[in-house]
FIRO-41625 format. One record per residue: residue in three letters; y, z negated, x of N, C-alpha, C, O in turn. Coordinates in steps of 0.02 Angstrom, whole numbers, m for minus. Each point is the difference from the previous one (the first is absolute). Layout:
% FIRO-41625
["ALA",[Y,Z,X],[Y,Z,X],[Y,Z,X],[Y,Z,X]]
...
% end
This chain:
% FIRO-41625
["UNK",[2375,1058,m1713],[55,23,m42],[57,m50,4],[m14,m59,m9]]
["UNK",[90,82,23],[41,m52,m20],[8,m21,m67],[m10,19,m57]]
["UNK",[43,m95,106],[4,m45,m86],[37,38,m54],[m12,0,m60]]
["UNK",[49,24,85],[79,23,m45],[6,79,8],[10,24,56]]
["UNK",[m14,9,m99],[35,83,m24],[52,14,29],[52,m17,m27]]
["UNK",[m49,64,115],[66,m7,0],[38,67,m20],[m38,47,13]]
["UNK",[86,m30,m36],[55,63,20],[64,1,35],[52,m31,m14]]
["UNK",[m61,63,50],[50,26,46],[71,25,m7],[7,60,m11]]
["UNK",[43,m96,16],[51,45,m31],[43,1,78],[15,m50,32]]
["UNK",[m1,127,m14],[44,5,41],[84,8,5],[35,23,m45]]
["UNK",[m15,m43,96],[86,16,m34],[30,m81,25],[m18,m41,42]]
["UNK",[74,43,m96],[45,m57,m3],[m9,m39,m63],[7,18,m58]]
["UNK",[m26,m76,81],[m23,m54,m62],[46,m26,m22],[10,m61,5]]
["UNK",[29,103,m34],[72,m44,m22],[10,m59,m34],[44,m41,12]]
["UNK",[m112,36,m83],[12,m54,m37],[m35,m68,41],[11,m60,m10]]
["UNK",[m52,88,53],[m35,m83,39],[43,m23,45],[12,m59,12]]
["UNK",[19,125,23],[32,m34,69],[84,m42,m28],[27,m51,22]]
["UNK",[m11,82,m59],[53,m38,m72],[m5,m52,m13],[49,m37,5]]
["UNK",[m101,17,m24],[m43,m62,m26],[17,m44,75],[41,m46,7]]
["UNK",[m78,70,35],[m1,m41,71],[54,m36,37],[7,m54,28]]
["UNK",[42,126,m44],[70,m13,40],[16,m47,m43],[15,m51,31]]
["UNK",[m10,45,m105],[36,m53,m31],[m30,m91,10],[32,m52,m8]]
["UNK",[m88,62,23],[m38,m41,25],[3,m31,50],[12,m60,m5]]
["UNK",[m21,84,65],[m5,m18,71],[60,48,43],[3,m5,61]]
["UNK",[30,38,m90],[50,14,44],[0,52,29],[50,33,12]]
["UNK",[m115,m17,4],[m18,76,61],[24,m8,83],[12,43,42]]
["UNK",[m10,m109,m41],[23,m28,76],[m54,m8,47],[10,m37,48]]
["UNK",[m86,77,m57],[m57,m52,43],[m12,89,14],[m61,8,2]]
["UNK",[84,34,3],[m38,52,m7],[m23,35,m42],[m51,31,15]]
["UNK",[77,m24,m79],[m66,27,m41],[50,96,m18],[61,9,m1]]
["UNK",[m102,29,m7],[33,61,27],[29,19,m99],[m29,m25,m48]]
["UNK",[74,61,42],[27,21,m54],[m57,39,m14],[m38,m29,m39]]
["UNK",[18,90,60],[m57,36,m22],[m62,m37,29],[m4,m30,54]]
["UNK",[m37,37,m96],[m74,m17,24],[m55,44,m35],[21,52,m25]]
["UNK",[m89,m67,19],[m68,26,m13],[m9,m58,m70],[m17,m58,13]]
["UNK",[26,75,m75],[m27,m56,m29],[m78,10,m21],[m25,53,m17]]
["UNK",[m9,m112,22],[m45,13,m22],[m24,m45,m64],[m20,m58,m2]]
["UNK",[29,100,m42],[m23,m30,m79],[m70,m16,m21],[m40,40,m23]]
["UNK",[26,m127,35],[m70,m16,m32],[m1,19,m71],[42,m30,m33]]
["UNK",[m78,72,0],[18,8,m67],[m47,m21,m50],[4,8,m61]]
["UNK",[m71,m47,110],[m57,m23,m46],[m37,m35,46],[m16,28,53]]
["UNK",[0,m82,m64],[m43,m48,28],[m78,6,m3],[m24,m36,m44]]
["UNK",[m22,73,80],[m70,17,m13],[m62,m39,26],[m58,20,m3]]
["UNK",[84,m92,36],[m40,m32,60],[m23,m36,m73],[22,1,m57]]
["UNK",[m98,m48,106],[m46,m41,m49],[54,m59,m21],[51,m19,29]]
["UNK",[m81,m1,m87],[38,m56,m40],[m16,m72,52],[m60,m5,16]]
["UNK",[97,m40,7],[70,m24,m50],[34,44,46],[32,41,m32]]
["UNK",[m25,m33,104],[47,21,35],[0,82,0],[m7,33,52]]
["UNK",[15,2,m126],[16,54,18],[34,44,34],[m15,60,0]]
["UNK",[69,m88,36],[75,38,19],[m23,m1,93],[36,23,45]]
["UNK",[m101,m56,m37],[13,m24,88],[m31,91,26],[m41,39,m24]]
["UNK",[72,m39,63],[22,57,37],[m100,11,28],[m28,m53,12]]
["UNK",[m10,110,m6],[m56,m2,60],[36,m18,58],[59,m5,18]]
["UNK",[m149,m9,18],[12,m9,72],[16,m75,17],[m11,m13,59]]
["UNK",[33,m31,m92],[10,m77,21],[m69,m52,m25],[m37,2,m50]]
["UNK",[40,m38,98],[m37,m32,17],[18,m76,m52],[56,m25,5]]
["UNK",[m106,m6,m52],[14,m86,m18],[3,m31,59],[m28,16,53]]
["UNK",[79,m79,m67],[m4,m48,43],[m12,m51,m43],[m37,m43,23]]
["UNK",[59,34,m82],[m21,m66,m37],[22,18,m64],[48,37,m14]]
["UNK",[m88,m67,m25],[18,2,m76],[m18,m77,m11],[m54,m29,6]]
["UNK",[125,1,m25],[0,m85,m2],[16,4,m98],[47,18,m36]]
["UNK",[m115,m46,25],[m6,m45,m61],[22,m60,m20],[m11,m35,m49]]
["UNK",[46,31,97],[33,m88,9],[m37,m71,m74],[13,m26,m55]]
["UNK",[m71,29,120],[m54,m37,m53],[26,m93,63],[m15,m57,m18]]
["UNK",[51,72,79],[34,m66,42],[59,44,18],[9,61,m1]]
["UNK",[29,m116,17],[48,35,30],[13,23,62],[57,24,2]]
["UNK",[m91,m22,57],[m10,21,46],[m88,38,36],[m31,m6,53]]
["UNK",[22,39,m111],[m73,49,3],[m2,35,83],[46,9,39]]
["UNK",[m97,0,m34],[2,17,94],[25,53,m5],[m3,42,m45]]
["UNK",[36,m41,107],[83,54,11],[59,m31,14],[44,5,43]]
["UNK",[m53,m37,m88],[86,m25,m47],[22,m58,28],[m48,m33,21]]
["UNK",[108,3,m12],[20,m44,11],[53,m26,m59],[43,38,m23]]
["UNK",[m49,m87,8],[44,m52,m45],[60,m57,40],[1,m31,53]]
["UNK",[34,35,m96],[71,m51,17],[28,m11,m54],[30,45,m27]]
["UNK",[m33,m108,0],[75,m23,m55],[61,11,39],[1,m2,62]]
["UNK",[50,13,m99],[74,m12,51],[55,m11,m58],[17,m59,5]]
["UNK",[16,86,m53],[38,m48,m42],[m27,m27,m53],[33,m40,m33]]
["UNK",[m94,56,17],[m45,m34,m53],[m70,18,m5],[m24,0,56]]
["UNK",[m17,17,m101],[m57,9,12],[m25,77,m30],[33,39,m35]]
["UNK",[m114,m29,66],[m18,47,m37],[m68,m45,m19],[m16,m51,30]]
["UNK",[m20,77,m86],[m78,m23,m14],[m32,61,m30],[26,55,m7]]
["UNK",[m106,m80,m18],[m39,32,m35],[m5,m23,m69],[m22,m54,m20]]
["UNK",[50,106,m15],[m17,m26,m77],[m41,57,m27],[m18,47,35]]
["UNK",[1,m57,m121],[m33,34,m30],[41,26,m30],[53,m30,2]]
["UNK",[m53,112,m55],[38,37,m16],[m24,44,m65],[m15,59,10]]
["UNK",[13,m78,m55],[m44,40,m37],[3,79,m33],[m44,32,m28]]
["UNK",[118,m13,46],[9,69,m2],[15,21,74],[53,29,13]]
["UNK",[m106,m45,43],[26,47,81],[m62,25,m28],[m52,m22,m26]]
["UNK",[85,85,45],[m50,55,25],[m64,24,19],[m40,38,m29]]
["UNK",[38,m73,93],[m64,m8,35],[m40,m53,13],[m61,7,6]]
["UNK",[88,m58,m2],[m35,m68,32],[21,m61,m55],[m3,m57,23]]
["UNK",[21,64,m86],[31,m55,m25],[m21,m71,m15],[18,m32,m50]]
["UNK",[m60,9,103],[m34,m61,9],[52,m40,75],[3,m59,16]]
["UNK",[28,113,12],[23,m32,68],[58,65,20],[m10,59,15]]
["UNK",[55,m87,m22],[82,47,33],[48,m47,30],[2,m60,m15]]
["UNK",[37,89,60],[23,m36,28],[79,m15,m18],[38,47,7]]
["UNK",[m22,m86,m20],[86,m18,m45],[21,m33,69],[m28,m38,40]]
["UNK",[86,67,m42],[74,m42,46],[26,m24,m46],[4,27,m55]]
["UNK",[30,m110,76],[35,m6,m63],[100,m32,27],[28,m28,47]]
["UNK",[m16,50,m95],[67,m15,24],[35,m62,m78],[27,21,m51]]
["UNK",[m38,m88,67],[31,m32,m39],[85,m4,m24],[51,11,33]]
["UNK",[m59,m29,m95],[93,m24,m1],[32,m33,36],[m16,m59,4]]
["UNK",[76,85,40],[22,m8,49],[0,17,72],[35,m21,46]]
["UNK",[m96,75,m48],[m20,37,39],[59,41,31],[30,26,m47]]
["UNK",[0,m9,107],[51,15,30],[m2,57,42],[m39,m9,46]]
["UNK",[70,72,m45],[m17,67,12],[m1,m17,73],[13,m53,28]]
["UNK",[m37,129,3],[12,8,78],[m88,0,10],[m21,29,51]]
["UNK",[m29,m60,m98],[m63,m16,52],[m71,17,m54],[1,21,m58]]
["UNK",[m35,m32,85],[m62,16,m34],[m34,m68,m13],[13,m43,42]]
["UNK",[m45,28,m83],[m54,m66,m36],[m66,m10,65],[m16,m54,26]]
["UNK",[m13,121,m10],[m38,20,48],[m10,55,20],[33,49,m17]]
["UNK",[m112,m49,87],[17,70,37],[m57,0,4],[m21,m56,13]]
["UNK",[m37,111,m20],[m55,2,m1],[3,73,46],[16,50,m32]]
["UNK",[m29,m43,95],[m2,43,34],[m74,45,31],[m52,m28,19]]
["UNK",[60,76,m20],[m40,25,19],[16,55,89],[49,32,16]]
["UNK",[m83,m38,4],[13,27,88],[m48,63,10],[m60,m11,m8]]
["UNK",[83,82,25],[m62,46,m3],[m30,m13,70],[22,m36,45]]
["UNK",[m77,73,m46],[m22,m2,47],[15,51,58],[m36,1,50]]
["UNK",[87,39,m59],[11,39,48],[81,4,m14],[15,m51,m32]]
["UNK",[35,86,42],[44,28,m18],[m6,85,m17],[m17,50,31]]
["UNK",[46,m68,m110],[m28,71,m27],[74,55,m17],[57,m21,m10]]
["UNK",[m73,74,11],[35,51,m22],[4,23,m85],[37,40,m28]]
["UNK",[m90,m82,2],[10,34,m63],[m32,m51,m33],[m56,m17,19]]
["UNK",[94,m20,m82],[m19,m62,m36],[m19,13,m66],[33,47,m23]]
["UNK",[m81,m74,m23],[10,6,m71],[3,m65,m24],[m16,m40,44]]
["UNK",[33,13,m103],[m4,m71,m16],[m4,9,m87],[33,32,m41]]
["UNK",[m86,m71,37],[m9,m1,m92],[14,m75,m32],[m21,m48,32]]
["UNK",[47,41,m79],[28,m48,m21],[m2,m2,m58],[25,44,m35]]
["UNK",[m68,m122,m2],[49,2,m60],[44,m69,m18],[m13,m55,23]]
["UNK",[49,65,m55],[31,m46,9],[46,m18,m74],[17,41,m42]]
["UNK",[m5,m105,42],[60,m42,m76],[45,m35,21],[m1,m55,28]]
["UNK",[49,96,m46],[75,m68,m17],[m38,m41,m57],[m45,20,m37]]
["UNK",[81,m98,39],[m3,m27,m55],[46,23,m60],[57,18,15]]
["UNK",[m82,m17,m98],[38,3,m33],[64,m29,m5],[5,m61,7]]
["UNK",[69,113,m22],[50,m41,19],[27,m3,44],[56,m26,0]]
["UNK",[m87,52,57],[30,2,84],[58,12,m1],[23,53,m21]]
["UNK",[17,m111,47],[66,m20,20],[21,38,57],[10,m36,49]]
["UNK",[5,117,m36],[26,31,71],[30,m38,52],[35,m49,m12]]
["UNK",[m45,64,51],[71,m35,72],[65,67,m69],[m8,49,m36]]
["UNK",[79,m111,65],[49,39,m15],[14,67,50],[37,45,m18]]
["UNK",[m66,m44,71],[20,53,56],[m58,84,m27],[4,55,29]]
["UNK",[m52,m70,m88],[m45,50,m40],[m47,0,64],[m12,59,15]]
["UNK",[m9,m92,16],[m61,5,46],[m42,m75,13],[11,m56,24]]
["UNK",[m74,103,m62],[m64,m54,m2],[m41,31,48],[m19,55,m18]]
["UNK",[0,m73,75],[m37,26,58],[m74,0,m44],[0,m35,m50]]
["UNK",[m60,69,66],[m71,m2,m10],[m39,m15,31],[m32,m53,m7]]
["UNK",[21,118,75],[m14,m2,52],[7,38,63],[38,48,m7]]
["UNK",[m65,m56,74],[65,43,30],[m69,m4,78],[m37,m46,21]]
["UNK",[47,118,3],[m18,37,59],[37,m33,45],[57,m18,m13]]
["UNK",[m90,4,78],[46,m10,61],[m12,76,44],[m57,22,5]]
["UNK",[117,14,26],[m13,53,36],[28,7,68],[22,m54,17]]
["UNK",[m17,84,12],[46,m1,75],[35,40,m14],[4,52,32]]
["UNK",[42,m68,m97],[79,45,3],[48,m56,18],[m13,m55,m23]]
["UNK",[67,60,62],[54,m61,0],[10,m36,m54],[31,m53,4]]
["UNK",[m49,71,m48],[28,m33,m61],[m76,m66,m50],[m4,m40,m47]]
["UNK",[m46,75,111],[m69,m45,m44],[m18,19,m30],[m24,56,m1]]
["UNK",[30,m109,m54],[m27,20,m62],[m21,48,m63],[60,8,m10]]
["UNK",[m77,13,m19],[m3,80,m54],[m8,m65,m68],[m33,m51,11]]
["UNK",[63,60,m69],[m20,m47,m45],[m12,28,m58],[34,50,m10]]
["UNK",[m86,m71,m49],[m3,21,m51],[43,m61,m59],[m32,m52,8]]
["UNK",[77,41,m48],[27,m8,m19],[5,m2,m72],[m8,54,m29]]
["UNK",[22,m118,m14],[21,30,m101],[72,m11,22],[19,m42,41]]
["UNK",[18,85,m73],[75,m5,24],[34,25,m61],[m29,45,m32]]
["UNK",[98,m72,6],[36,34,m40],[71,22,34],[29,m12,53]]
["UNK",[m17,55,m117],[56,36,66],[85,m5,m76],[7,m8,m61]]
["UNK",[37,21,124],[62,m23,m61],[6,81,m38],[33,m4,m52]]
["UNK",[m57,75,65],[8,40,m55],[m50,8,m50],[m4,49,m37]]
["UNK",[m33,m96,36],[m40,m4,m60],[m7,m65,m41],[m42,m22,m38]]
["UNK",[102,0,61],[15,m79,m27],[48,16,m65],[50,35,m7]]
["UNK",[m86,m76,m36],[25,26,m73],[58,m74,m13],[37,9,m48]]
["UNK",[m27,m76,82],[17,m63,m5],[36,m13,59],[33,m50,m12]]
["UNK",[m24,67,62],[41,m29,52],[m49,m59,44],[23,m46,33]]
["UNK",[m107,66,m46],[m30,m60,25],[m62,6,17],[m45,m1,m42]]
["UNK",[33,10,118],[m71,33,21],[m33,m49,m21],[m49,29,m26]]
["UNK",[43,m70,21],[m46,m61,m9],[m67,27,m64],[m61,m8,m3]]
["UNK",[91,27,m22],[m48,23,m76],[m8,60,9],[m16,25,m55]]
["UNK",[18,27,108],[m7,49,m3],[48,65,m16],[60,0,15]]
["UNK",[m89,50,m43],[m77,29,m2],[m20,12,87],[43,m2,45]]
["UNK",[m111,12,m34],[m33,m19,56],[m30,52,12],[m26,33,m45]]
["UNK",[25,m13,117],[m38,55,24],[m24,m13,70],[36,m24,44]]
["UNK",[m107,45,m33],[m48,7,63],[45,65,56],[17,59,m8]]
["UNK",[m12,m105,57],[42,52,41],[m28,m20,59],[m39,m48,6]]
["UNK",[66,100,54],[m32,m18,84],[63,m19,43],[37,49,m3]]
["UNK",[m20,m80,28],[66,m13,37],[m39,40,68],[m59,m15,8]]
["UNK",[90,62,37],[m30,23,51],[64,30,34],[57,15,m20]]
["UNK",[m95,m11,85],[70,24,60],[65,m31,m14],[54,26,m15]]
["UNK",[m74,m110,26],[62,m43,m17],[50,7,m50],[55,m20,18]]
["UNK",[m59,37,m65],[40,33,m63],[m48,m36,m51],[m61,1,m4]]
["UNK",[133,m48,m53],[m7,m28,m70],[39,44,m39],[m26,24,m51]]
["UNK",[84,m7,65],[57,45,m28],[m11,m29,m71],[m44,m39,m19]]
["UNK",[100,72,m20],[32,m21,m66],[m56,19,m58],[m3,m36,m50]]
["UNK",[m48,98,59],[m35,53,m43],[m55,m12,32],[m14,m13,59]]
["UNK",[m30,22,m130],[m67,14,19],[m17,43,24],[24,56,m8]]
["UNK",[m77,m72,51],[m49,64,18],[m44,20,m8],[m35,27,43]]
["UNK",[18,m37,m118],[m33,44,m38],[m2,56,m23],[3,9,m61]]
["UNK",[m7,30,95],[27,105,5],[m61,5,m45],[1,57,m22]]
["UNK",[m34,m77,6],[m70,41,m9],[23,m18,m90],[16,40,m44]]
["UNK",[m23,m111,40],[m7,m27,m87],[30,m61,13],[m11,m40,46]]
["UNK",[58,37,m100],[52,m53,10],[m16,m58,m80],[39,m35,m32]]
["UNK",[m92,45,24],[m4,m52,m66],[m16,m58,28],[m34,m13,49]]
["UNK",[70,m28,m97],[m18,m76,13],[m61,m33,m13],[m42,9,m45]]
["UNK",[45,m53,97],[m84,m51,m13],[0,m70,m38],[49,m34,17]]
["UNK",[m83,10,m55],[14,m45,m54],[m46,m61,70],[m49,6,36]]
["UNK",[101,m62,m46],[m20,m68,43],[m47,m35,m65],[20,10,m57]]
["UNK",[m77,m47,68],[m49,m34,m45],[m33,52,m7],[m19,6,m59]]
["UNK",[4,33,91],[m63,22,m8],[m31,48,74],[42,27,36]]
["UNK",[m104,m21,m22],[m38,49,56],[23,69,17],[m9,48,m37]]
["UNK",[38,m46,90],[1,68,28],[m31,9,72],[m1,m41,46]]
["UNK",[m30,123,m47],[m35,m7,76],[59,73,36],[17,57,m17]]
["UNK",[m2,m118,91],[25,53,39],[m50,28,39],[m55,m25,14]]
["UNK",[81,87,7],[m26,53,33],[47,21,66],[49,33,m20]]
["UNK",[m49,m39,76],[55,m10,44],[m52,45,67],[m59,m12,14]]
["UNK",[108,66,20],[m20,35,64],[59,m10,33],[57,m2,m25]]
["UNK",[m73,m3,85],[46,1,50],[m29,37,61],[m42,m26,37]]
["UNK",[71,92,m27],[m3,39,47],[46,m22,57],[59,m11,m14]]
["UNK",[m84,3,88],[39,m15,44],[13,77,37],[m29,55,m2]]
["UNK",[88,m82,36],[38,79,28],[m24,m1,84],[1,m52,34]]
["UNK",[m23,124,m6],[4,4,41],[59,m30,62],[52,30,m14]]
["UNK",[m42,m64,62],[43,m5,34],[58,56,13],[m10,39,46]]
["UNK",[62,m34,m80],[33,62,2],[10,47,m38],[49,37,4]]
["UNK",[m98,m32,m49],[m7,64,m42],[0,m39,m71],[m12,m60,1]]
["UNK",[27,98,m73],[7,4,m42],[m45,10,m38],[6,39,m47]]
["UNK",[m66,m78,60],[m59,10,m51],[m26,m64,m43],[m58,4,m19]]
["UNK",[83,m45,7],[m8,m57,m20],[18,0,m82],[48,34,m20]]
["UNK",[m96,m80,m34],[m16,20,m40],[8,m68,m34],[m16,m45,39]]
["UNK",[36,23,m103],[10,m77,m58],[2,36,m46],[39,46,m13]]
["UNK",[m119,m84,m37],[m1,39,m63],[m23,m95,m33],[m25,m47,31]]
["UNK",[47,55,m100],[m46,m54,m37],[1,39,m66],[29,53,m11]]
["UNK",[m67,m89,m32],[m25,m9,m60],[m16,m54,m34],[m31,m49,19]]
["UNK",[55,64,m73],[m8,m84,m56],[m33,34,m52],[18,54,m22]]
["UNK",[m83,m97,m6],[m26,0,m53],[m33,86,m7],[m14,30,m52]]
["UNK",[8,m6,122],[m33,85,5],[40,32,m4],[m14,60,m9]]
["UNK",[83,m80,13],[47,53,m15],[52,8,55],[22,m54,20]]
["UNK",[0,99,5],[33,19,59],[80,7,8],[34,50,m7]]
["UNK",[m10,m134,30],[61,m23,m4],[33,18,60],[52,27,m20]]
["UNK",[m52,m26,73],[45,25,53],[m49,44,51],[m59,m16,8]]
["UNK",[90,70,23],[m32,30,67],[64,18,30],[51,7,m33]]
["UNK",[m54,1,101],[38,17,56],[m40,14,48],[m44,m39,19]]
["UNK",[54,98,7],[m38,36,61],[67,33,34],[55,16,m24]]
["UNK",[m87,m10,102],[52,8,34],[22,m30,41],[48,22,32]]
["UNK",[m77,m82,m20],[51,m59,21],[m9,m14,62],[m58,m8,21]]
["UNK",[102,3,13],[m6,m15,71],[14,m72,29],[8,m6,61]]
["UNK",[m4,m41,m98],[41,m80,m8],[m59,m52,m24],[16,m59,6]]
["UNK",[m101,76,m41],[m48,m37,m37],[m49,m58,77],[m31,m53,3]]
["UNK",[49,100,36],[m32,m57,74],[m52,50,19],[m12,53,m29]]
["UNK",[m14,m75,77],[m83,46,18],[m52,m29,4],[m50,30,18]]
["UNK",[51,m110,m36],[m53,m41,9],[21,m68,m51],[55,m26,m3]]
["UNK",[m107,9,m31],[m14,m40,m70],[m46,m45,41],[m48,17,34]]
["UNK",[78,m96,m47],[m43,m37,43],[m16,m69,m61],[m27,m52,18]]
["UNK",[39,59,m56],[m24,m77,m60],[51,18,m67],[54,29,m4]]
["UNK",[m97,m58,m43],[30,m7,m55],[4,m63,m28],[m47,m38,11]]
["UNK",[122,5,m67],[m26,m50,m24],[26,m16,m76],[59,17,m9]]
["UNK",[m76,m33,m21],[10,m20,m51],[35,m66,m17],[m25,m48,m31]]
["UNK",[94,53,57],[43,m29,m1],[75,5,m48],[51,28,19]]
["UNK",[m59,m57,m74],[21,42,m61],[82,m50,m1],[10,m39,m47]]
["UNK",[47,49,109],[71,m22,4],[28,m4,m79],[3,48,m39]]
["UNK",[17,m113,26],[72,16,m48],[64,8,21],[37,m45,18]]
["UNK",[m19,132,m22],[47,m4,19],[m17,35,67],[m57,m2,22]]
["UNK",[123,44,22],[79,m25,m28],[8,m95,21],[m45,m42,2]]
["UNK",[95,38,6],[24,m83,45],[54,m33,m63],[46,31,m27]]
["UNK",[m66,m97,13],[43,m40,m55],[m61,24,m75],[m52,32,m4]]
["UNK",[92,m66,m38],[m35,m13,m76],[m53,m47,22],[m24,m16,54]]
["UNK",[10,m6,m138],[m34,m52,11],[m29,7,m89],[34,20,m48]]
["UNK",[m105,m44,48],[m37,13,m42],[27,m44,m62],[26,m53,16]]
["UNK",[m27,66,m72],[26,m27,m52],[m77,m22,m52],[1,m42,m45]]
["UNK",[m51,75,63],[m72,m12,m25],[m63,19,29],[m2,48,38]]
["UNK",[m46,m78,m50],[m70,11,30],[m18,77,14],[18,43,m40]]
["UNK",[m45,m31,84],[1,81,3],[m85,12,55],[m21,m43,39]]
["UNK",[m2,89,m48],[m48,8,48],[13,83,22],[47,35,m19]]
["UNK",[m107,m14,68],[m10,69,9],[m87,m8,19],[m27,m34,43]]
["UNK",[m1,77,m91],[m62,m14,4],[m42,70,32],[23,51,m24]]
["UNK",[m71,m41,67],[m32,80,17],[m71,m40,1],[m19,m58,7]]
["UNK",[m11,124,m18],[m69,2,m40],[m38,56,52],[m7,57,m23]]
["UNK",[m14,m69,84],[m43,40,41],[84,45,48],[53,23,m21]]
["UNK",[m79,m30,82],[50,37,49],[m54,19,65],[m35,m27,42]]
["UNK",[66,125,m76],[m53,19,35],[26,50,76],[57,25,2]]
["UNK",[m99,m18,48],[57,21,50],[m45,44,36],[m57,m17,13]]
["UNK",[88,89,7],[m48,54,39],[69,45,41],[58,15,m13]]
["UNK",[m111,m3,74],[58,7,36],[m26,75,37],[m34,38,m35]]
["UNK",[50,m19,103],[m23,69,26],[43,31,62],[61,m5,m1]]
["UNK",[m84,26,36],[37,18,56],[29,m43,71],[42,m44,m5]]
["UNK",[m64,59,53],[27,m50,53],[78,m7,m1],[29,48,m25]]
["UNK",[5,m94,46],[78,27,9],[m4,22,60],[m41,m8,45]]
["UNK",[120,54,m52],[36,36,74],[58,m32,27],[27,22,51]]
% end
């Protein structure tokens, strides 16, 4: 049975592809009409309800070290470790915190804990949970990277993202928010979220689990698929896409401040609590 309830709506997706264009532009391909397909209920076994049938685990990292077999570790502007957590989720004896001290300076990540599949895949899932620290100080540019797909689109990367955006800025100041789980994909940050699905905000200091698919596109054709979910609930989809890559080759959990410039004004971490990863399909 699939993970997710789907329905079919045929026609012209006016309010998603709206959403998109304001987003990313509509410069990579993505067609004005499309096939949407509405997850409208998450039915897969607990924790990872939303993962699609048919994919295969590759690892579910408890991050009990920081480099569990699979994975590879690197400090690079500061550190990551294992601490204890007494409200994570799943494992709250051992999670893994990046930390970004005062004075910490945008453009880079604390660390990179990578993971490499074993094949190059066509179709990714990734479960996550994950904490801003209470207080989280934004990059001024409203983009806090999470974690992020490498694919064979020109552009790399696919990223999952907490980002604030300036039409929902109540102060003149992303830094404080309000904050939302978004996917940067087919090279496009644009001004608006892309949250078509549910646009409520996520509170920093406390656990949320993402839920993240990435359908890769046939070479040529328009079948390529970016859905996530926060907290079971279904924040962006886009189907259609002819711009997502056709082959998914590593993921990492490399959580950028920023956006380039700013500089930390206080102690800050980003903490995830189990990262789980299933994948499916050869690439073309």
């Amino acid at each position: 049975m699939n993970a997710f309830v789907i329905k079919r709506v045929l026609g012209t997706a006016a309010a998603g592809m709206a959403a998109f264009a304001m987003m990313f532009g509509c410069s990579e391909g993505v067609a004005a009409s499309a096939e949407v397909e509405s997850a409208l209920e998450c039915t897969g076994a607990p924790p990872w309800r939303c993962q699609p049938a048919g994919l295969t685990a590759l690892t579910d990292n408890g991050w009990t070290e920081l480099a569990p077999s699979g994975w590879q570790h690197a400090n690079r502007d500061a550190i990551a470790r294992i601490v204890q957590d007494a409200s994570a989720p799943f494992s709250p004896d051992a999670v893994l915190e990046q930390v970004y001290p005062s004075g910490y300076t945008g453009g880079g990540e604390p660390a990179i804990q990578e993971y490499d599949f074993a094949a190059p895949a066509r179709e990714v899932f990734v479960g996550a949970w994950f904490k801003f620290s209470p207080g989280w100080q934004g990059h001024v540019s409203g983009i806090n990277k999470i974690v992020n797909v490498m694919t064979d689109a020109s552009y790399g990367r696919t990223w999952a993202v907490l980002r604030a955006v300036g039409e929902r800025d109540t102060n003149n100041n992303l830094t404080d928010g309000p904050f939302f789980v978004d996917v940067a994909f087919c090279a496009r940050y644009g001004a608006h979220p892309g949250t078509n699905r549910n646009a409520t905000p996520v509170e920093v200091g406390r656990w949320h689990k993402l839920e993240w698919q990435i359908k890769g596109n046939t070479p040529g054709r328009s079948d390529g698929a970016v859905r996530w979910w926060v907290d079971g609930v279904l924040r962006g989809e886009y189907t259609g896409l002819d711009c997502v890559g056709s082959a998914m080759t590593w993921l990492e959990v490399a959580p950028t401040f920023g956006g380039l410039g700013d500089t930390k004004l206080r102690d800050d971490y980003v903490r995830f609590d189990h990262v789980y990863i299933a994948t499916a399909g050869a690439a073309r």
